[in-house]
C-alpha positions as CSV (number, residue, x, y, z in Angstrom):
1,X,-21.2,-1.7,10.8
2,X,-24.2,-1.4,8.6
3,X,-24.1,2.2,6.6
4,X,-27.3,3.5,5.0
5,X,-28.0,2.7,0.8
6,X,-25.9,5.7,-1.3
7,X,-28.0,5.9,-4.5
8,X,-25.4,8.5,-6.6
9,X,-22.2,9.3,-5.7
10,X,-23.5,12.8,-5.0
11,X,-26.4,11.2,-2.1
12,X,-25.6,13.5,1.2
13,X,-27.0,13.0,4.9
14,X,-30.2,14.7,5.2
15,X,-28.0,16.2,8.7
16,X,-26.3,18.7,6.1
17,X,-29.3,19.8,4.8
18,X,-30.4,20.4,8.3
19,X,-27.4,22.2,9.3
20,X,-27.6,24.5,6.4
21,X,-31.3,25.2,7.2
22,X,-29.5,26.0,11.1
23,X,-26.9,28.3,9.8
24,X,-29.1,30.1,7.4
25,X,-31.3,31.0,9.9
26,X,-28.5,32.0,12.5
27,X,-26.8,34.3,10.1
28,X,-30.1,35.8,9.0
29,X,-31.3,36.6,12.3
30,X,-28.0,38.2,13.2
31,X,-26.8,35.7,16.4
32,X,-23.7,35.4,14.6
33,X,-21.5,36.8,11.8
34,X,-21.5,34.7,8.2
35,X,-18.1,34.0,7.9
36,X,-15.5,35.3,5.6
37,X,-13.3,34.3,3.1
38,X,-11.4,37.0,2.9
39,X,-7.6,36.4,3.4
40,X,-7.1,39.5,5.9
41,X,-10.1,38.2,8.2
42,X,-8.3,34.7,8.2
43,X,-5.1,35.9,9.2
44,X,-6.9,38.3,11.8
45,X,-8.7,35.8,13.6
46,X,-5.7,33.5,13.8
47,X,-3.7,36.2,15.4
48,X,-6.3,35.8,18.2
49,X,-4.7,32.7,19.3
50,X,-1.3,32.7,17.7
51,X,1.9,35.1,17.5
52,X,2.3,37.2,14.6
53,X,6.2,36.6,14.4
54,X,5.1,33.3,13.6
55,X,4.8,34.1,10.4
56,X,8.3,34.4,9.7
57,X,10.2,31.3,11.7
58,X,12.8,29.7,9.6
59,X,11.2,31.0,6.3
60,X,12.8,32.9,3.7
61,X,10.8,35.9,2.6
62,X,10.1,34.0,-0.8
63,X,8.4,30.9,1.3
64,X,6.3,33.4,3.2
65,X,5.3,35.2,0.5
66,X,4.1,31.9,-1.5
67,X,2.1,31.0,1.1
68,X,0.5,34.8,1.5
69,X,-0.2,34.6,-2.4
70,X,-1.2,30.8,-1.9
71,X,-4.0,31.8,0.1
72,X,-5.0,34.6,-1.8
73,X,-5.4,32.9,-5.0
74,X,-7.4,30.0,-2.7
75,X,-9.9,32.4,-1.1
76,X,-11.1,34.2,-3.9
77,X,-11.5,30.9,-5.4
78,X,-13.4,29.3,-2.7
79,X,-15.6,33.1,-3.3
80,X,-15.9,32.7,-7.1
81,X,-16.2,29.3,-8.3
82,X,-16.9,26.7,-5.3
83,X,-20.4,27.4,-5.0
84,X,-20.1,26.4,-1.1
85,X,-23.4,26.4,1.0
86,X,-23.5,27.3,4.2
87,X,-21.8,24.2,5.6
88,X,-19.3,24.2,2.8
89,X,-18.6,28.3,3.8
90,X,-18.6,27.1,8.0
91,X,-16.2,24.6,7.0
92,X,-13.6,26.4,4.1
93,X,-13.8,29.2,6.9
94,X,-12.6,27.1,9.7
95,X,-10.1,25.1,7.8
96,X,-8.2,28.0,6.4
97,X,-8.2,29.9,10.0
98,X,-6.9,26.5,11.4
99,X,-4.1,26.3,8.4
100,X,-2.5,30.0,9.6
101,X,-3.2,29.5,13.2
102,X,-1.0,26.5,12.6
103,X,1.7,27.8,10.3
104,X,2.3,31.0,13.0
105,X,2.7,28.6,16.2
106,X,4.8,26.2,14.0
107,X,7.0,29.2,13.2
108,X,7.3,30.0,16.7
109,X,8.4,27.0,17.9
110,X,10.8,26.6,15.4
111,X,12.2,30.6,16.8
112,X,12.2,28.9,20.4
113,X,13.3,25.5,19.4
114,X,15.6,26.0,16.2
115,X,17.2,22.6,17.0
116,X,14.0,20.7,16.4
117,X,15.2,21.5,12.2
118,X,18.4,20.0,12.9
119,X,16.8,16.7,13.4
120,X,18.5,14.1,11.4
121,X,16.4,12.0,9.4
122,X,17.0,7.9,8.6
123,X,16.3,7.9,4.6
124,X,12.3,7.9,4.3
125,X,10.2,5.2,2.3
126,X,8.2,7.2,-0.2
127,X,4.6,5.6,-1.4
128,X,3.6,6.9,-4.5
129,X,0.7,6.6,-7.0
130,X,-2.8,7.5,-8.0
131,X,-6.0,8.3,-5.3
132,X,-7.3,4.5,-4.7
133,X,-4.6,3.0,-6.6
134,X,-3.8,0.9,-3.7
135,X,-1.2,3.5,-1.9
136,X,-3.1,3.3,1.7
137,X,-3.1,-0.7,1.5
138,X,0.8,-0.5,0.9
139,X,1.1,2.5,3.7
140,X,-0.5,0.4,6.4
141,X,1.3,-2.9,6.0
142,X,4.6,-1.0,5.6
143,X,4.1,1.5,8.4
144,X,2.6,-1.5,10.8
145,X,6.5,-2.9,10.8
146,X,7.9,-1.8,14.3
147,X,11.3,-1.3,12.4
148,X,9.7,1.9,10.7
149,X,8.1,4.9,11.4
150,X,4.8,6.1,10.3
151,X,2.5,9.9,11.0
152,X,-0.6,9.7,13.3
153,X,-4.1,11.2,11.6
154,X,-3.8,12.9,14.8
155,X,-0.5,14.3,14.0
156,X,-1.0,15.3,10.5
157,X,-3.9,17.3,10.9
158,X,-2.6,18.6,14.7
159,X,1.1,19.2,13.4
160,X,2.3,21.4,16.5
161,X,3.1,19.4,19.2
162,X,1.0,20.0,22.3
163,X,2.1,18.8,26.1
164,X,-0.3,17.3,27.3
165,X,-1.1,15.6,23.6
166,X,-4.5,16.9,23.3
167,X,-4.2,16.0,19.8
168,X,-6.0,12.5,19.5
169,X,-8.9,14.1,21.7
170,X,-9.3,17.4,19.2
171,X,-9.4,14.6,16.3
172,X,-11.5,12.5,17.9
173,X,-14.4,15.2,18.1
174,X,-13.6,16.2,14.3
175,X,-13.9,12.5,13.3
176,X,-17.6,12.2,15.5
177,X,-18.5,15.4,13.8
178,X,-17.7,14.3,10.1
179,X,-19.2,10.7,10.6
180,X,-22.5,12.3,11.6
181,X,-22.4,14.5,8.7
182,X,-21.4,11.9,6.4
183,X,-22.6,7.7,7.2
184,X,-19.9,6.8,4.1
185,X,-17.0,8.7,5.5
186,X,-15.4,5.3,6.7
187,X,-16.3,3.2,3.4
188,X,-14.2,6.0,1.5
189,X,-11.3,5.5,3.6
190,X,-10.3,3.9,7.1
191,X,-10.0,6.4,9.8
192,X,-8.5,6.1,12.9
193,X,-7.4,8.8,15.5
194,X,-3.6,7.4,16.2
195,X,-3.6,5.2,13.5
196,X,-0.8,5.7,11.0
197,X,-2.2,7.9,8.2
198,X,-1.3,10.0,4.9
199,X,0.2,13.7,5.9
200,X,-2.8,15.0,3.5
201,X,-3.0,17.4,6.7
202,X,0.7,18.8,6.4
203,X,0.3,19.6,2.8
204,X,-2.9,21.2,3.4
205,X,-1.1,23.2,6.3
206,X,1.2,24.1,3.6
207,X,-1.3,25.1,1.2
208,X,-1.0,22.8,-1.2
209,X,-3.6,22.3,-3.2
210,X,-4.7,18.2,-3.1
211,X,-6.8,18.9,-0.2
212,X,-8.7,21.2,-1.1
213,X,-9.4,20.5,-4.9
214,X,-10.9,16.8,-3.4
215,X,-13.2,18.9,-1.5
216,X,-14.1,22.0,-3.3
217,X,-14.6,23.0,-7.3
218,X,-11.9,25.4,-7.6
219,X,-10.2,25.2,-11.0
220,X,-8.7,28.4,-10.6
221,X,-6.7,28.0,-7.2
222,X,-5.8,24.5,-9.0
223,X,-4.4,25.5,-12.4
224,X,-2.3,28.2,-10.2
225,X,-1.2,25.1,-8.3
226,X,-0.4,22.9,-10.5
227,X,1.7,25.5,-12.8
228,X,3.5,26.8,-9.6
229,X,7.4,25.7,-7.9
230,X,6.5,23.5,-5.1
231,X,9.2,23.8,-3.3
232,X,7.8,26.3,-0.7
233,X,5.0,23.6,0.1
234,X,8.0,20.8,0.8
235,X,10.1,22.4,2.5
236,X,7.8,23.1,5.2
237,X,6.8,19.6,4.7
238,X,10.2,18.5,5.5
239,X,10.4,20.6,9.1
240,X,7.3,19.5,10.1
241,X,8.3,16.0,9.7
242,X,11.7,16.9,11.7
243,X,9.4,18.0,14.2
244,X,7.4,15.0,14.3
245,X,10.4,13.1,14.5
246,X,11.5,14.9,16.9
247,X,8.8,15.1,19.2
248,X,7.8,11.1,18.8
249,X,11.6,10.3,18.9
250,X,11.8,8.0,16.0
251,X,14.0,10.3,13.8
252,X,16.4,7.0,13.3
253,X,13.2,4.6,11.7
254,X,12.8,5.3,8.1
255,X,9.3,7.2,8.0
256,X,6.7,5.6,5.3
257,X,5.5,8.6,3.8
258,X,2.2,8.7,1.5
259,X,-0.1,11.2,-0.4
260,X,-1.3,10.2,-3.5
261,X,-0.3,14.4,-4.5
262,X,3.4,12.9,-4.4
263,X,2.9,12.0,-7.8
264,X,2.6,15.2,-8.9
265,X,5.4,16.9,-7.2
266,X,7.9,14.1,-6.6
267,X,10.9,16.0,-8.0
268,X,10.5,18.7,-5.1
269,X,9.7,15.9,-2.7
270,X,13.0,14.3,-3.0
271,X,14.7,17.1,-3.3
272,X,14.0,17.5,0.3
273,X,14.8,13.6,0.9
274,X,17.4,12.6,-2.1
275,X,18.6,9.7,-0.1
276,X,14.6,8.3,0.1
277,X,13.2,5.1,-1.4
278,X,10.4,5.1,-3.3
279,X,7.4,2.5,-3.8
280,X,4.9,3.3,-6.5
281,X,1.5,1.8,-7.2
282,X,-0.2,0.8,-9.7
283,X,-4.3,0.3,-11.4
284,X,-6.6,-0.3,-14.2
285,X,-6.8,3.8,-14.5
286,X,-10.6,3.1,-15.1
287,X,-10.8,2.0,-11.6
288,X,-8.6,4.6,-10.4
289,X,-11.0,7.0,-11.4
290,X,-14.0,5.6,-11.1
291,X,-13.2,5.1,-6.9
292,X,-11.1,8.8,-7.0
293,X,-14.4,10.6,-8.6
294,X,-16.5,8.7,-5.7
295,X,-14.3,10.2,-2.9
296,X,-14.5,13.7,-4.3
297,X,-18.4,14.2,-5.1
298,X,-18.7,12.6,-1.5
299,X,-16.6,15.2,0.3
300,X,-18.2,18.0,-2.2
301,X,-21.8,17.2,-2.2
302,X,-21.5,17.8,1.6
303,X,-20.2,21.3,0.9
304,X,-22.4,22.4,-2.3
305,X,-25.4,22.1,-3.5
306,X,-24.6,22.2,-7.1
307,X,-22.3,19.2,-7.9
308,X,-21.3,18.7,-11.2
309,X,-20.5,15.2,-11.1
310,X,-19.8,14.8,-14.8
311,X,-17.4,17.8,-14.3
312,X,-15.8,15.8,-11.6
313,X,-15.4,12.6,-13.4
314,X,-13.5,14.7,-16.2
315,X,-11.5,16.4,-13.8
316,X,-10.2,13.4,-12.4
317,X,-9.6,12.0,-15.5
318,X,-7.2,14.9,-16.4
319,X,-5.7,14.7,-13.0
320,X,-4.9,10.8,-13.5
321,X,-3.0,11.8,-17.0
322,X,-0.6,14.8,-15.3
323,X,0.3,12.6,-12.3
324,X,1.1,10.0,-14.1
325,X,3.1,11.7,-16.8
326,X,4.8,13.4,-13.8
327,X,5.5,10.5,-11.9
328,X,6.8,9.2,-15.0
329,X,9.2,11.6,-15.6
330,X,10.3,12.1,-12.1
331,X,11.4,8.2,-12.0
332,X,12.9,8.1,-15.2
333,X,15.7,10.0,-13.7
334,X,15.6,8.4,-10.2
335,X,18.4,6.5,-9.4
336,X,17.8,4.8,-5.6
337,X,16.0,1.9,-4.7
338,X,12.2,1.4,-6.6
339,X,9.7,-0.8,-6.1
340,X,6.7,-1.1,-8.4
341,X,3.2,-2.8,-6.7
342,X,0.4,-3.9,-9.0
343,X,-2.9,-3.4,-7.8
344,X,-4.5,-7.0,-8.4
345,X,-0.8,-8.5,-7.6
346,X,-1.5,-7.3,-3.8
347,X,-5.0,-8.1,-4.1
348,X,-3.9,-12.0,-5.1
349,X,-0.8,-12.6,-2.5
350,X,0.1,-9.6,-0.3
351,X,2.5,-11.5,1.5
352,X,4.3,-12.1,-1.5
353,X,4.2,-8.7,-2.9
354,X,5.4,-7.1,0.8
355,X,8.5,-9.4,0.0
356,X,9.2,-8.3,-3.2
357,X,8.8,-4.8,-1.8
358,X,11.5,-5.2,0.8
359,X,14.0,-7.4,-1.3
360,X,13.7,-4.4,-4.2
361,X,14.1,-1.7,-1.3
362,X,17.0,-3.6,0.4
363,X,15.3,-3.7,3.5
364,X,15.0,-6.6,6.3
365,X,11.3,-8.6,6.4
366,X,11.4,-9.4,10.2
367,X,9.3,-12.1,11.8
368,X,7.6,-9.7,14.0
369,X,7.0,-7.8,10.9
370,X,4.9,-10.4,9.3
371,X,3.0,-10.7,12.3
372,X,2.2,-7.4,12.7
373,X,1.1,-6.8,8.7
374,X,-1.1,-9.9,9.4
375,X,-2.8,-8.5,12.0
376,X,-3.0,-5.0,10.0
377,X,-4.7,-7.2,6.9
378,X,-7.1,-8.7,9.5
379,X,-8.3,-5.2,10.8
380,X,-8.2,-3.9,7.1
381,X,-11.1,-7.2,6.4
382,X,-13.0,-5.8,8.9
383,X,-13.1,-2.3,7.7
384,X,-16.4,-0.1,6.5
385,X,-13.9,0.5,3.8
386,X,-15.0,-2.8,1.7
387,X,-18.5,-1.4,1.5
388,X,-17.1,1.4,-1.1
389,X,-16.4,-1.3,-3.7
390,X,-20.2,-2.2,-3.3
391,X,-21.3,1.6,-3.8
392,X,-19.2,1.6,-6.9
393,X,-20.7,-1.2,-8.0
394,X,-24.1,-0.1,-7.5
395,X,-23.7,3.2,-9.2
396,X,-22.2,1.4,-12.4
397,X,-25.6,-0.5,-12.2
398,X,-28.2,2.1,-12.2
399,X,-26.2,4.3,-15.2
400,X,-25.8,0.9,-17.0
């Protein structure tokens, strides 16, 4: 796949600008409403489509009132500080409308099907570490042994099971929407519709904040964040794995779990899985964020029309620091099974370090495991995603 040049880490499709122009002009010449932001419009229009005692489920009045305040806190700083054009206000619109429309049908199904909670879970295999610091490289190969489990994209974006799946369709039109939008969505990371993937999507369904902070400036919604318990957001983590478990019937293969915002919360995390193991990666931190401040101004240029990208850069330098002093602290007192992946180690001999990995984690490197991580490291060769090590490259030139 040849992608078009990006200039600056901030470059867009001209399609965005074109779709802005479209929605402007809509919204001006009153064919349809401009859409709100406001948390009571959300919830109003996802009651269209969903039950209201949904809201309540399994929940304890403290989780739902986390995530009512959640979203409050997140809305007005989507109003006040993200500066969204109208793409970015389309899109923050439709995102939070989908993330209650989830949350009520999850609840219901968990009032219908209480037993789905009850699933018992083999011990997950936690992937931890910094945005591009090498966590997706170890997710794949580890998640592409048929002795473990791993979350579709599909599935973590789509977390209420459906019958028919209609899921990998519904994320197959997302993906052909976002890659006409954006040429360079693939060189920032490897997409595929059943493909094992990060559960960025159940955290967001949540309301954590990692998803939306890579997309959107909103320093308000993450200070609150980042200063607040998250053990709301994980425990509805944990049921909607149980009910992916449940549903794909895998619930006995250790699932290889993996968002880079597990750095940041990891105490909560294995709270809700004490008996997990944990793999954490590591990088050159000037790499880290030098690839991590790509991926954001990408997703926000898209989204805004006034993209700091100096502010981004410091923000993700900051970020880098309280993850890792997290993570750091969270292991210090972690007692199961840990194994530690350098960057360039994997880069060098990745069948060597996938060894390593298993023999530290007391887990069994099959023959048909090999194969099938061989296979994985083919595909990952072929992938749009080498061309973002070019784009850094090039960007490091013309600021040189």
């Amino acid at each position: 796949m040849t992608l078009p040049p990006r200039p600056h880490p901030c470059a867009r499709s001209s399609r965005v600008d074109r779709v802005n122009g479209w929605l402007e002009a809509v919204w001006n010449k009153g064919l349809c409403d401009r859409p709100s932001l406001d948390p009571d419009a959300l919830w109003a229009k996802a009651l269209r489509d969903a039950p209201a005692i949904g809201e309540r489920g399994p929940r304890s009045d403290a989780d739902m009132a986390d995530f009512r305040l959640r979203l409050e806190i997140l809305a007005d700083s989507l109003a006040e500080e993200a500066r969204l054009n109208p793409l970015g206000l389309t899109m923050a619109h439709g995102q939070l409308v989908r993330v209650v429309r989830q949350r009520l049908e999850l609840g219901a199904l968990w009032q219908l099907e209480p037993e789905i909670l009850e699933t018992p879970l083999a011990p997950p295999i936690i992937v931890v570490g910094h945005m591009r610091s090498g966590t997706t490289r170890v997710h794949r190969l580890l998640a592409s042994d048929p002795a473990l489990a791993a979350t579709r994209f599909c599935d973590s974006w789509h977390p209420v099971p459906r019958s028919p799946d209609t899921r990998p369709a519904w994320s197959t039109l997302s993906l052909v929407f976002a890659r006409a939008l954006n040429p360079w969505l693939d060189a920032i990371h490897p997409f595929g519709v059943t493909r094992p993937d990060e559960e960025l999507g159940w955290l967001a369904t949540a309301l954590d904040h990692c998803a939306y902070e890579a997309q959107w400036r909103i320093p308000t919604f993450t200070a609150f964040s980042e200063a607040r318990d998250p053990a709301p957001v994980y425990r509805e983590f944990a049921r909607m794995l149980r009910t992916d478990a449940s549903w794909h019937e895998n619930a006995d293969r250790p699932r290889v779990l993996k968002v880079p915002q597990f750095a940041e919360d990891l105490p909560a995390l294995l709270a809700e899985f004490p008996d997990a193991r944990v793999v954490m990666t590591s990088r050159c931190r000037n790499e880290t964020a030098a690839s991590a401040a790509s991926l954001v101004a990408n997703q926000m240029a898209m989204q805004s029309d006034d993209v700091d990208f100096g502010w981004i850069e410091g923000e993700v330098t900051r970020k880098i620091a309280l993850r890792q002093d997290r993570m750091e602290a969270a292991l210090a007192d972690f007692a199961g099974p840990l194994a530690v992946v350098e960057f360039e180690q994997l880069n060098a001999d990745w069948e060597a370090e996938t060894a390593r990995i298993y023999a530290e984690l007391d887990l069994p490197l099959s023959d048909e495991a090999l194969a099938t991580m061989r296979a994985e490291q083919g595909r990952a060769h072929r992938s749009p995603h080498k061309a973002h090590g070019q784009q850094l490259r090039n960007f490091s030139e013309t600021t040189a």
